[in-house]
C-alpha positions as CSV (number, residue, x, y, z in Angstrom):
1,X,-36.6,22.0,26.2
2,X,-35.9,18.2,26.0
3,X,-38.8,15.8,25.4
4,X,-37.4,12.0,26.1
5,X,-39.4,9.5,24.7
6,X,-38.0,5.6,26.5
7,X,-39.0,2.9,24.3
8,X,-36.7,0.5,26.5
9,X,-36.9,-1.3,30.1
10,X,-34.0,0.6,31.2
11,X,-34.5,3.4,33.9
12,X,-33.4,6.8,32.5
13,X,-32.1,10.3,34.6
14,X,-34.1,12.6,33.0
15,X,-33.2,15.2,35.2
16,X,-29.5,14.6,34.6
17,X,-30.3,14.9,30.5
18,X,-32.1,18.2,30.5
19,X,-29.4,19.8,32.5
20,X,-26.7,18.8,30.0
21,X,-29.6,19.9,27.3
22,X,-29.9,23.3,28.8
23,X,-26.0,24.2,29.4
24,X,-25.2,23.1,25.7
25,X,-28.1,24.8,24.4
26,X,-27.2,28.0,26.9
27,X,-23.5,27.7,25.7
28,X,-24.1,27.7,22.4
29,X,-26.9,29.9,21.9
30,X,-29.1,28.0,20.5
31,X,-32.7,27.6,21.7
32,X,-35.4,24.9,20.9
33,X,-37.3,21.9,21.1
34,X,-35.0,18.4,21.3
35,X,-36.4,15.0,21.1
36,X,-34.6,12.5,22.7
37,X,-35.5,8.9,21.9
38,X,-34.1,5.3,23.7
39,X,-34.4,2.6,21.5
40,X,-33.1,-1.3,21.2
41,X,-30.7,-2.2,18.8
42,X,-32.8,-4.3,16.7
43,X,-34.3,-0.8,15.8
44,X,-31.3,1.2,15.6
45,X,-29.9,-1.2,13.1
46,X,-33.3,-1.0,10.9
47,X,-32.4,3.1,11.1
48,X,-28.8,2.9,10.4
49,X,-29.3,1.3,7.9
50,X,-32.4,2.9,6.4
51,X,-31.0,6.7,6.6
52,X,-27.2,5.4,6.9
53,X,-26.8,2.4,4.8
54,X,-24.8,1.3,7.4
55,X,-26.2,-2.9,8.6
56,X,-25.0,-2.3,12.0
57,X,-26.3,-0.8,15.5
58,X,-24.6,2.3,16.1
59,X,-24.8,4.3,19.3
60,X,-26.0,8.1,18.4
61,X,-28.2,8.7,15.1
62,X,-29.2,12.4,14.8
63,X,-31.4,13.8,12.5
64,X,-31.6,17.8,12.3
65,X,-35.0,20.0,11.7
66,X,-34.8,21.1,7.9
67,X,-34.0,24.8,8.0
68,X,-37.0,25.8,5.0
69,X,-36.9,29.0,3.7
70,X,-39.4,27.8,1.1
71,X,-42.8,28.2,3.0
72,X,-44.2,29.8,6.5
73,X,-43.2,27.8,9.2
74,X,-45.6,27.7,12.1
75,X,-44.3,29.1,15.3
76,X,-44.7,26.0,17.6
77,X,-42.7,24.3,14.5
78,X,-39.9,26.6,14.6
79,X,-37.9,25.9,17.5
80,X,-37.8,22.2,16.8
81,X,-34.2,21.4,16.7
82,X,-34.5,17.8,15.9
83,X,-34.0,14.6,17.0
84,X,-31.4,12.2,19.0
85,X,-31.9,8.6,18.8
86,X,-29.7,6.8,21.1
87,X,-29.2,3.0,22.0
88,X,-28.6,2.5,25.6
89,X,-27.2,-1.4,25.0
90,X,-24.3,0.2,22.7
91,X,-23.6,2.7,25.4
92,X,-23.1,0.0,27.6
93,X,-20.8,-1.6,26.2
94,X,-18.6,1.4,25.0
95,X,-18.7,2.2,28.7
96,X,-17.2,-1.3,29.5
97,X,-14.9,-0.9,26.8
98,X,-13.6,2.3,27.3
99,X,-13.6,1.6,31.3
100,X,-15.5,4.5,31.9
101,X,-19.1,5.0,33.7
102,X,-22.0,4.2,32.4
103,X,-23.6,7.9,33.1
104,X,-20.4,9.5,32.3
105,X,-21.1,7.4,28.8
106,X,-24.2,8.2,28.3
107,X,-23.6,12.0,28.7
108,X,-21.1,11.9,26.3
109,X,-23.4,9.8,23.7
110,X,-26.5,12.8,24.2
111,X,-23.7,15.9,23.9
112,X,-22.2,14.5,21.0
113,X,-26.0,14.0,19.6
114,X,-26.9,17.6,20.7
115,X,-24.1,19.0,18.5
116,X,-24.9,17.2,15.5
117,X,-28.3,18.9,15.5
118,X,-26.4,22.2,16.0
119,X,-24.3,21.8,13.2
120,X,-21.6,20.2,14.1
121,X,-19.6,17.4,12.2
122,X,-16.6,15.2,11.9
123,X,-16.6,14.6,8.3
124,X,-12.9,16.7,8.4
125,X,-10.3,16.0,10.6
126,X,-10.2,19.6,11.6
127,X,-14.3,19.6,12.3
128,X,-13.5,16.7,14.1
129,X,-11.1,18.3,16.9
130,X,-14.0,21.0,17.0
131,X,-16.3,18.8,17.4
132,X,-14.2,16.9,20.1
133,X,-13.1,19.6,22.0
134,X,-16.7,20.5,22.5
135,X,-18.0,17.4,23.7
136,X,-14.9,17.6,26.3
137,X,-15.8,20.9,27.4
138,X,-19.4,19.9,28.2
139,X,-18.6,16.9,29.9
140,X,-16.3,18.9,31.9
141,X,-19.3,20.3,33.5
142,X,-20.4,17.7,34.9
143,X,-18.0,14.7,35.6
């Protein structure tokens, strides 16, 4: 399940997100809650920075549910998967830049999210090609 949360003027397909959402999560066989949040870039760079210590917007942030063995986790609490912050102006421009759709973009950006909360890295060049591959394959589906 995907709950999006726009905290921008821009007009989202939310439709469009939770089908991607659902074929990654059926592919992969994972199940859970993911929240999906649209933010500015004046905010992403406050978070990037904060969690990153990186001064600059950035595109994707992802942050994963802990997995705590330590104490009883309620069951609406378990199948949080965690969450996908994502700036829709940084989009837009690596759209432009890469010549590519703005949609097409955007999908990319969410899958590549969805996959960090999964497990998936690109810390090594090897995890990266995984990683890559991945993304590719789910984007296949739909563009």
């Amino acid at each position: 399940m995907l709950e999006i949360n726009n905290l921008t003027t821009h007009q989202i397909d939310e439709k469009f997100l939770n089908e991607i959402a659902k074929k990654v999560l059926e592919e992969e066989k994972k199940d859970g809650v993911i929240s999906l949040v649209f933010v500015g870039p004046g905010r992403m760079r406050k978070m990037n920075y904060k969690y990153r210590k990186k001064n600059r917007v950035t595109d994707v942030l992802s942050f994963p549910e802990p997995q705590r063995k330590d104490f009883i986790i309620p069951p609406e609490a378990q199948k949080q998967l965690g969450e996908i912050f994502i700036c829709l102006r940084e989009v837009k421009k690596k759209a432009k830049r890469e010549q590519s759709e703005f949609k097409k973009e955007l999908a990319r950006t969410f899958i590549h999210g969805l996959l960090h909360l999964l497990g998936y890295d690109h810390q090594k060049p090897k995890d990266a090609e995984i990683m890559l591959q991945k993304e590719n394959k789910y984007l296949d589906y739909f563009f």
